[in-house]
C-alpha positions as YAML, in Angstrom:
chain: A
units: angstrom
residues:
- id: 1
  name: UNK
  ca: [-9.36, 21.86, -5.70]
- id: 2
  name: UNK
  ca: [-10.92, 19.97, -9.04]
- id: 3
  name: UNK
  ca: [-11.72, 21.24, -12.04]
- id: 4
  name: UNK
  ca: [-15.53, 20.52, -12.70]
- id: 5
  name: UNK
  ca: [-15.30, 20.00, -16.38]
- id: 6
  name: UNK
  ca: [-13.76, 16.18, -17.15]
- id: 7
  name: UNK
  ca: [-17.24, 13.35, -18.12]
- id: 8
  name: UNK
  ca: [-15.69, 10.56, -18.51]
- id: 9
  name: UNK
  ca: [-17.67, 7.39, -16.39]
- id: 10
  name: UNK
  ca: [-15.94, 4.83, -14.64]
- id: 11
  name: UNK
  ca: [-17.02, 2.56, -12.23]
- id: 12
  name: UNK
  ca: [-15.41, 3.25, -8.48]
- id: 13
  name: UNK
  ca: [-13.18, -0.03, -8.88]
- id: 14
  name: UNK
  ca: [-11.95, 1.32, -12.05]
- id: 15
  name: UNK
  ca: [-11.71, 4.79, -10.33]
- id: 16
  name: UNK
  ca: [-9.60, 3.52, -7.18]
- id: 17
  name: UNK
  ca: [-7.52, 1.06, -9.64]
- id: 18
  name: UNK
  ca: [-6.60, 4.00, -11.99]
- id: 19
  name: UNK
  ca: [-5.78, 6.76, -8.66]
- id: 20
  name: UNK
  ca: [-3.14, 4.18, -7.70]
- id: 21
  name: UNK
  ca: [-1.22, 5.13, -10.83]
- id: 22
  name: UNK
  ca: [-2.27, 8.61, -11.89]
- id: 23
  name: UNK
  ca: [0.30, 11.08, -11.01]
- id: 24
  name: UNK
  ca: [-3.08, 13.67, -10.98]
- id: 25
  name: UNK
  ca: [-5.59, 13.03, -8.23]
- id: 26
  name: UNK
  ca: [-8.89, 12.85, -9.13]
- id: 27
  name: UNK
  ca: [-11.94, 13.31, -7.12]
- id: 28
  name: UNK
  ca: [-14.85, 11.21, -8.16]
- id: 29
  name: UNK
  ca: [-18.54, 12.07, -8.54]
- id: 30
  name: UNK
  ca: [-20.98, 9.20, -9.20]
- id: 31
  name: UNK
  ca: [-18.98, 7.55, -12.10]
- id: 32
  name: UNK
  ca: [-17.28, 11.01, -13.58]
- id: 33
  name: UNK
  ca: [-13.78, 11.97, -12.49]
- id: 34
  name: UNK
  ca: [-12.81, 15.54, -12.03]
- id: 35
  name: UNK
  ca: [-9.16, 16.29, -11.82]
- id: 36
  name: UNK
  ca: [-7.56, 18.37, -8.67]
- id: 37
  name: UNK
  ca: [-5.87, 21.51, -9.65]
- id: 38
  name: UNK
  ca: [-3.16, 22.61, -7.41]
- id: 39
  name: UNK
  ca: [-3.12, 24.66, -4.50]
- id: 40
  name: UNK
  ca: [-1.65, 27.78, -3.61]
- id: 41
  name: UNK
  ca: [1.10, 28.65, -0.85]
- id: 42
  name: UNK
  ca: [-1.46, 29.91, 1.71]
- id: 43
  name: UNK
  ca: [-3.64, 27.24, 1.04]
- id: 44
  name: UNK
  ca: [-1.48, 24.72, 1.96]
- id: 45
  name: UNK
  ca: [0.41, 26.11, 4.81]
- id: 46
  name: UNK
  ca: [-3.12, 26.48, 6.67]
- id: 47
  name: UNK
  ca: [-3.59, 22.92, 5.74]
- id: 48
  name: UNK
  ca: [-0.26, 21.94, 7.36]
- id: 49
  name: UNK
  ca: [-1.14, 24.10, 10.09]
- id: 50
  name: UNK
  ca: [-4.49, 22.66, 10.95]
- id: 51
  name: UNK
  ca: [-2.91, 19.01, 10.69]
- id: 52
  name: UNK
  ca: [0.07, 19.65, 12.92]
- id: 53
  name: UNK
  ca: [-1.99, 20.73, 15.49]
- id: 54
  name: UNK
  ca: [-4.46, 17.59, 15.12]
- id: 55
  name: UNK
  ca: [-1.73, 15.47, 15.07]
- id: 56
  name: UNK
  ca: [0.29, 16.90, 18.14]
- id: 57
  name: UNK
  ca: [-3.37, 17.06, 20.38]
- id: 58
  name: UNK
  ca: [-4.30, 13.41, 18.76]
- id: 59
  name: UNK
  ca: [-1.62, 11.68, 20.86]
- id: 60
  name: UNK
  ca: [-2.49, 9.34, 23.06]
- id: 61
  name: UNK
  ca: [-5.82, 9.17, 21.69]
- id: 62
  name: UNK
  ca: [-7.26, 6.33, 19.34]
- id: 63
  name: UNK
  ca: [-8.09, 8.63, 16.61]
- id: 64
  name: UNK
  ca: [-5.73, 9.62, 13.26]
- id: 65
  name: UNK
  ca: [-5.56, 13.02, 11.42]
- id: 66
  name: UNK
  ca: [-4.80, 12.91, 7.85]
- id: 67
  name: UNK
  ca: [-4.27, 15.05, 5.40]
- id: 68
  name: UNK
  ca: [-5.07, 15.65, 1.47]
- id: 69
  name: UNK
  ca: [-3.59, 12.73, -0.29]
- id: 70
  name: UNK
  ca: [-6.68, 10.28, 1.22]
- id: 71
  name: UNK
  ca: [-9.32, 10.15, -0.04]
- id: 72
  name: UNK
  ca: [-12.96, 9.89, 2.10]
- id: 73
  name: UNK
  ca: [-16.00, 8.07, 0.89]
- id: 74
  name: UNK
  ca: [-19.50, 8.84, 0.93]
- id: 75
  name: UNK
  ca: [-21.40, 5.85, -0.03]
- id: 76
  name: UNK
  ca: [-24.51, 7.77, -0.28]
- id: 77
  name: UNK
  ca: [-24.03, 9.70, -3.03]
- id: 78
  name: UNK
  ca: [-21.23, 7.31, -4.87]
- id: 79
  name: UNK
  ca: [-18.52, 9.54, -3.94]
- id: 80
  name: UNK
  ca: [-15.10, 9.96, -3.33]
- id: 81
  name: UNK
  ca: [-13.22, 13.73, -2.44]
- id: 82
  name: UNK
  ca: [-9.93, 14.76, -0.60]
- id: 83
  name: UNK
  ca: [-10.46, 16.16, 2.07]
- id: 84
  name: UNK
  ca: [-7.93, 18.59, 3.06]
- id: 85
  name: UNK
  ca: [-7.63, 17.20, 6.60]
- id: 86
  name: UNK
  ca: [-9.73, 14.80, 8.34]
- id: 87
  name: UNK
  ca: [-9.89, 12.77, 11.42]
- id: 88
  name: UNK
  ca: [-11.07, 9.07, 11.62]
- id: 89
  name: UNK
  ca: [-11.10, 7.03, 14.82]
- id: 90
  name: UNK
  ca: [-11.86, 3.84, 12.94]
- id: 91
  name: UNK
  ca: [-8.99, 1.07, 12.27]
- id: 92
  name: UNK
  ca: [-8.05, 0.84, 9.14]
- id: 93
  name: UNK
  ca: [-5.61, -1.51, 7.52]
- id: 94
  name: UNK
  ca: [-1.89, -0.35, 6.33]
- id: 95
  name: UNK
  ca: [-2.30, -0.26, 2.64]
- id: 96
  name: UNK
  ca: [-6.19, 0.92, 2.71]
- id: 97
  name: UNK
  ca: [-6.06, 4.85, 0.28]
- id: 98
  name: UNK
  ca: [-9.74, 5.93, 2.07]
- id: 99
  name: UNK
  ca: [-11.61, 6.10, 4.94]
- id: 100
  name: UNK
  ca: [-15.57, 5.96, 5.28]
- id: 101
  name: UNK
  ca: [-15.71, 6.74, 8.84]
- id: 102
  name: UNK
  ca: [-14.55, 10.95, 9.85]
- id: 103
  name: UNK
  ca: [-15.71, 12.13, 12.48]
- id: 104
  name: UNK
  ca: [-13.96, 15.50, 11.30]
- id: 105
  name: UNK
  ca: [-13.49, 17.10, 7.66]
- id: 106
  name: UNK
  ca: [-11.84, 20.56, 7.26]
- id: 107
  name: UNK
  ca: [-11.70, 22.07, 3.90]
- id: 108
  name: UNK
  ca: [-9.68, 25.30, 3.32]
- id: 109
  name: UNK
  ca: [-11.74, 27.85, 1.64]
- id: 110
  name: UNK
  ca: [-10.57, 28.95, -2.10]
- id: 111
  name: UNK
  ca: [-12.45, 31.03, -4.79]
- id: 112
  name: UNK
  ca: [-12.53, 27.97, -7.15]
- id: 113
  name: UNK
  ca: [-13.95, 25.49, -4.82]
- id: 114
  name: UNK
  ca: [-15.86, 27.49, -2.64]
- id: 115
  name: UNK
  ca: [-19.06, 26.59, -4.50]
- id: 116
  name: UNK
  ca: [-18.17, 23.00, -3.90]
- id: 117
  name: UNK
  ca: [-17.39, 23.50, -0.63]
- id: 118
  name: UNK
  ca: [-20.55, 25.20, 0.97]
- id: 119
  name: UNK
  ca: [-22.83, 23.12, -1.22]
- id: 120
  name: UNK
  ca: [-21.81, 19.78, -3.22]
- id: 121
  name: UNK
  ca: [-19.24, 18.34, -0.09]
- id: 122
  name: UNK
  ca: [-21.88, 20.03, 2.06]
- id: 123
  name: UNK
  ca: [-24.48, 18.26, 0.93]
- id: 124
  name: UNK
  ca: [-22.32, 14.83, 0.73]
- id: 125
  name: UNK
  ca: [-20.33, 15.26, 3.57]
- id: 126
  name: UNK
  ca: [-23.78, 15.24, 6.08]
- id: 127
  name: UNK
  ca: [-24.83, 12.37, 4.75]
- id: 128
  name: UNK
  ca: [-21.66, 10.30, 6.20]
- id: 129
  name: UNK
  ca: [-22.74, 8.41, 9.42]
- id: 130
  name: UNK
  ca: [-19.59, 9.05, 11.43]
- id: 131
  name: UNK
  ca: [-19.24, 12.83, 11.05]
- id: 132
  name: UNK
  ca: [-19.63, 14.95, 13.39]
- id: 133
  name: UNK
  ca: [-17.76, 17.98, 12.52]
- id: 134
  name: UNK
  ca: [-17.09, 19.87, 9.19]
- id: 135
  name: UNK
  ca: [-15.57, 22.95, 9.46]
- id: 136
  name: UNK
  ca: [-14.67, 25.50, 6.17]
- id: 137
  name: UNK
  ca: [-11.74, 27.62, 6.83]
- id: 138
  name: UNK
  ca: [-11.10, 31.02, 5.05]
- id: 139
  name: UNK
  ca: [-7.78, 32.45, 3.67]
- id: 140
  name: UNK
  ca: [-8.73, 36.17, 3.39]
- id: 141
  name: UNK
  ca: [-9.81, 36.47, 7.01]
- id: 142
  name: UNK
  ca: [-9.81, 34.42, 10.05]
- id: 143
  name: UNK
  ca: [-12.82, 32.96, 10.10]
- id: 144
  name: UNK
  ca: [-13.79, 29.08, 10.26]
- id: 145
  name: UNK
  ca: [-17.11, 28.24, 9.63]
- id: 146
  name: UNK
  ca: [-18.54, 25.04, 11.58]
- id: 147
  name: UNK
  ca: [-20.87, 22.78, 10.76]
- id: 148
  name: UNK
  ca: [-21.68, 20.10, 14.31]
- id: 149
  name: UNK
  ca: [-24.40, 17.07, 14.02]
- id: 150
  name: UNK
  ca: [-26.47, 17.03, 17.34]
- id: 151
  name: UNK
  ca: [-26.61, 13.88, 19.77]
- id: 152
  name: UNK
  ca: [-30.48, 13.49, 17.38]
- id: 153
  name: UNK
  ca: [-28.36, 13.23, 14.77]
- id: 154
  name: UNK
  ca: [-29.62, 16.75, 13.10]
- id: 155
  name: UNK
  ca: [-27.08, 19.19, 11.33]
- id: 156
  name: UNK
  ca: [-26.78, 22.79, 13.42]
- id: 157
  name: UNK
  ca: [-26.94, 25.75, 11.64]
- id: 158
  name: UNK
  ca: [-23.42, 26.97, 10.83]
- id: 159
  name: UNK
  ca: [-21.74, 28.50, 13.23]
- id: 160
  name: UNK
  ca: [-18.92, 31.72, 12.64]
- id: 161
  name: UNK
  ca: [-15.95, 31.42, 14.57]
- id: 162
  name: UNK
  ca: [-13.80, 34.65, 14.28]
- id: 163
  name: UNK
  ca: [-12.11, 35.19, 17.66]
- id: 164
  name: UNK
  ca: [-9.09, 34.11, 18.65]
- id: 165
  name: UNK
  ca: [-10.00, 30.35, 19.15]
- id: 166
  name: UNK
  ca: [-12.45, 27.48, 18.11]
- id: 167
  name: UNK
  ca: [-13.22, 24.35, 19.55]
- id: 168
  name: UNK
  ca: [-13.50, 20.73, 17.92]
- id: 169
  name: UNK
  ca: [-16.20, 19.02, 20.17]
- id: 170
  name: UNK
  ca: [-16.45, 15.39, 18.49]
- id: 171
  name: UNK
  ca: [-13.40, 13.63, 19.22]
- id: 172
  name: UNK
  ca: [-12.85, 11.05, 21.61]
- id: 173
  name: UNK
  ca: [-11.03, 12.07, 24.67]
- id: 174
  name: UNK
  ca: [-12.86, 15.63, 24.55]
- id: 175
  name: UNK
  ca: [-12.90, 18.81, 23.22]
- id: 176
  name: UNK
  ca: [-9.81, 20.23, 21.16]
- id: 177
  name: UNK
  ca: [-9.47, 24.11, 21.37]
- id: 178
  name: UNK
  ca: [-7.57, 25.66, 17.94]
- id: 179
  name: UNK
  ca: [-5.58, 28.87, 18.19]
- id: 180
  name: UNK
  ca: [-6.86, 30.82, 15.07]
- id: 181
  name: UNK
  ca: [-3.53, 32.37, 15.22]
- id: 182
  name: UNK
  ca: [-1.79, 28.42, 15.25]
- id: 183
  name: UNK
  ca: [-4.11, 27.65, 12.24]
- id: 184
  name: UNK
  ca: [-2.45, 31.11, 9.81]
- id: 185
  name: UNK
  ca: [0.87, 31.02, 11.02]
- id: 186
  name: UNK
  ca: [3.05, 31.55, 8.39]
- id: 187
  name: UNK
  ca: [0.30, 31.78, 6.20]
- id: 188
  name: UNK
  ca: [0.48, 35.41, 5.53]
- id: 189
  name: UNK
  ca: [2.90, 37.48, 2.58]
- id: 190
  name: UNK
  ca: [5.61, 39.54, 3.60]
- id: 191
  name: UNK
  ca: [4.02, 43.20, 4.79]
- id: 192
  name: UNK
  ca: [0.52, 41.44, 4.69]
- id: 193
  name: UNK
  ca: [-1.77, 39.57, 6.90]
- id: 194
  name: UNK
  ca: [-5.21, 38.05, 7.18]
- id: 195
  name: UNK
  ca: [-7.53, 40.06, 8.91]
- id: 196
  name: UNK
  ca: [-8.83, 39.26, 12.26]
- id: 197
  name: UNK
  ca: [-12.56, 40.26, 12.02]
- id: 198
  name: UNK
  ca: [-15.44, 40.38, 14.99]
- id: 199
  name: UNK
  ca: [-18.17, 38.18, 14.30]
- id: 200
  name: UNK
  ca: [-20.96, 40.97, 13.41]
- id: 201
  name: UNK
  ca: [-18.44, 42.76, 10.70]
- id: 202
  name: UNK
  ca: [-17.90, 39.07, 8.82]
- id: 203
  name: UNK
  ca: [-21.45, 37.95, 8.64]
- id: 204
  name: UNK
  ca: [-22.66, 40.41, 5.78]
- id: 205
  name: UNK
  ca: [-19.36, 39.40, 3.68]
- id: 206
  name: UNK
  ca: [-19.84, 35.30, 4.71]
- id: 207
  name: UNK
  ca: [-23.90, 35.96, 3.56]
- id: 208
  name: UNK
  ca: [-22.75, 37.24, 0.19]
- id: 209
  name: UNK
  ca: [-20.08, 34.67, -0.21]
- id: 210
  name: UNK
  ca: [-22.66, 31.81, 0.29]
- id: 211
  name: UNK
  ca: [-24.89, 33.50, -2.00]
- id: 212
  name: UNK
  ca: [-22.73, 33.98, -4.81]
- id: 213
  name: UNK
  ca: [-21.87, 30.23, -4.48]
- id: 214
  name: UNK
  ca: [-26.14, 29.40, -4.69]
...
């Protein structure tokens, strides 16, 4: 969750070389760092969520899940974010702090980022050969939107999931379905929950929440 505000320019050896001791993470954008602000509960028990299911339906299989404190790289655009979770099926060595092959990025949905989200790691995230997948889940309903890269190679137009399960297509040893219930458990306050919503009644809201982020 950064804070878009901090100009200072560093090159990304002084970037990674400084991470390894800051005790604030820092995402980095083409030579400027932009601090992470913390995350709330419900934030980060859907992020839990989403990687202890990964992780449990990832065994056996030659792929990792991680989770917020790596970092991805998009050498495209000179860029380095944290991913909330993320899948890689590269190898990577014991001490390495990024990957810059996912084939999956998830990013759960806030009000601060979601600008960010659906356009600036949009934007960067398509551009990173390996990925397949990106998916943006919400907090105030139970919805994840999905963003899958053909077999051409071309980006589909997003897709709403809002019923009671999703599927992750791109990861080797097939398809991985996701309990929308598994992915908010826990996540909701006491006498409170996140609304399950039929596609046609979220699209209006998800239209002016993209719109507001233009």
């Amino acid at each position: 969750m950064p804070a878009r505000h901090n100009q200072l320019f560093v090159t990304v050896d002084d970037y990674l070389r400084r991470e390894e001791r800051s005790t604030i993470r820092h995402e980095y954008v083409d030579g400027r760092l932009f601090a992470m602000a913390g995350s709330s509960i419900k934030h980060n028990i859907i992020s839990g969520n989403l990687f202890s299911i990964l992780h449990a339906k990832l065994k056996g299989r030659p792929c990792k899940v991680f989770i917020e404190a790596v970092k991805v790289r998009v050498e495209a655009t000179n860029s380095f974010y944290y991913p909330d979770v993320m899948v890689s099926c590269a190898t990577h060595a014991e001490s390495a702090v990024f990957t810059d092959q996912p084939v999956v990025i998830v990013e759960v949905l806030s009000p601060s980022t979601s600008a960010i989200d659906r356009r600036e790691k949009l934007i960067a995230y398509k551009q990173i050969p390996s990925l397949k997948e990106y998916l943006i889940v919400h907090q105030k309903k139970r919805c994840v939107e999905i963003y899958r890269r053909d077999a051409d190679g071309n980006w589909n137009v997003c897709e709403l999931s809002t019923g009671s399960s999703f599927e992750i297509c791109s990861i080797a040893g097939g398809l991985i379905e996701v309990a929308m219930q598994d992915v908010y458990d826990g996540a909701d306050g006491e006498g409170h929950s996140t609304p399950v919503v039929k596609e046609g009644e979220m699209i209006d809201d998800w239209l002016d929440e993209a719109n507001s982020a233009e």
